[in-house]
C-alpha positions as CSV (number, residue, x, y, z in Angstrom):
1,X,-2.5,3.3,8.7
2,X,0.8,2.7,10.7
3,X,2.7,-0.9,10.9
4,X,3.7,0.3,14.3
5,X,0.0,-0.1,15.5
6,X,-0.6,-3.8,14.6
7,X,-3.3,-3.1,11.6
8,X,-5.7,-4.7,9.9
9,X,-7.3,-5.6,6.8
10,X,-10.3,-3.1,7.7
11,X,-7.6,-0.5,8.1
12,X,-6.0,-1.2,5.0
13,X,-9.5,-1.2,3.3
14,X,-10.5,2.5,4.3
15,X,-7.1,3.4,2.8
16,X,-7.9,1.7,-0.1
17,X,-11.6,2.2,-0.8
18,X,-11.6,6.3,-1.7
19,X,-8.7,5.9,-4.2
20,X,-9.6,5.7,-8.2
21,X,-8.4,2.8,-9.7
22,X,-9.0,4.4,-13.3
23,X,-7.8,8.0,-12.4
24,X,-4.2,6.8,-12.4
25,X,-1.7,4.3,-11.6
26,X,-0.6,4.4,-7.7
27,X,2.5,3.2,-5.7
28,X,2.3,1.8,-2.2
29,X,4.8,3.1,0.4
30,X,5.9,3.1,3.8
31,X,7.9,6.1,5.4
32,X,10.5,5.6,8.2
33,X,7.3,6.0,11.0
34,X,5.6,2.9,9.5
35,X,2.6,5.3,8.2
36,X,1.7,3.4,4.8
37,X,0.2,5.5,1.5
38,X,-0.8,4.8,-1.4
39,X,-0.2,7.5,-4.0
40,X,0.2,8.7,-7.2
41,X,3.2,7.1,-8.7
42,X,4.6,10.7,-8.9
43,X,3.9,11.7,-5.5
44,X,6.3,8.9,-3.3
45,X,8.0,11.8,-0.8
46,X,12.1,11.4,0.0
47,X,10.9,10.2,3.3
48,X,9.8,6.6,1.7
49,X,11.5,3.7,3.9
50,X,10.1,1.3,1.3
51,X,7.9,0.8,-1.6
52,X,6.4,-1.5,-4.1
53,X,6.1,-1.7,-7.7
54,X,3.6,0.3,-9.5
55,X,-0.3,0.0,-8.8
56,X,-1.6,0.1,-12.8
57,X,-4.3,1.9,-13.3
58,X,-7.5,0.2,-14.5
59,X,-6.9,-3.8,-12.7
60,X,-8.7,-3.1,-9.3
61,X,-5.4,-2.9,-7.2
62,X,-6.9,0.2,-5.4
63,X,-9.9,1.7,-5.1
64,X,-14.1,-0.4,-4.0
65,X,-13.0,-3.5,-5.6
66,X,-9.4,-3.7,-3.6
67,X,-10.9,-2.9,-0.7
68,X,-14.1,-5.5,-0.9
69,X,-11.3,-8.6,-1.9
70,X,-10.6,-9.8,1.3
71,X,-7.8,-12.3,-0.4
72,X,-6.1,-9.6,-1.7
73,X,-6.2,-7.3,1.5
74,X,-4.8,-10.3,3.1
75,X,-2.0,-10.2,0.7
76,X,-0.9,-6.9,0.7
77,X,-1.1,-6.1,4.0
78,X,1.3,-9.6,5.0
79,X,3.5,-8.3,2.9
80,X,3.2,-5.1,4.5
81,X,4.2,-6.2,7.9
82,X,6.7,-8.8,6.8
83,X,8.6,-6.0,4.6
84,X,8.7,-3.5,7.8
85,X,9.0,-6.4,10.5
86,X,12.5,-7.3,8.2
87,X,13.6,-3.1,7.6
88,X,13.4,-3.3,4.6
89,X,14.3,-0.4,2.5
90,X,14.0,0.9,-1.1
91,X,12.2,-0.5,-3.8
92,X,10.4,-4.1,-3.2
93,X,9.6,-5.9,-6.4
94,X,7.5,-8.8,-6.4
């Protein structure tokens, strides 16, 4: 998913839905193209423009039940688009 191609919650929702919330905790980031992951917490690259605090493991913020909440898709990815609309850089804490 890019921010540079307008997406949408369904795009954010495949990026979402194959991740295991109970495997580990993750960490959502955005390099310097606008391409948005969602990783391990161990596995943000030195290419991260931005990212947000850490995904915990175990409270739905990834995985089926993150990507079925259509509040919370709503949420993330505003925030998504107002963070890289702004250039912002570095760690975002909510």
């Amino acid at each position: 998913m890019n921010l540079k191609n307008d997406p949408t919650t369904i795009d954010l929702a495949e990026l979402l839905m194959p991740l295991n919330d109970n495997a580990s905790d993750h960490i959502t980031w955005v390099n310097f193209d606008g391409e948005v992951h969602i990783s391990k917490t161990n596995a943000i690259k030195e290419n991260a423009k931005f990212w947000y605090e850490t995904l915990a493991a175990g409270n739905g913020y990834v995985g089926p039940q993150a990507a079925n909440d259509p509040d919370y898709l709503e949420r993330e990815l505003s925030c998504l688009k107002r963070d890289w609309s702004k250039d912002a850089k570095g760690p975002i804490n909510f």
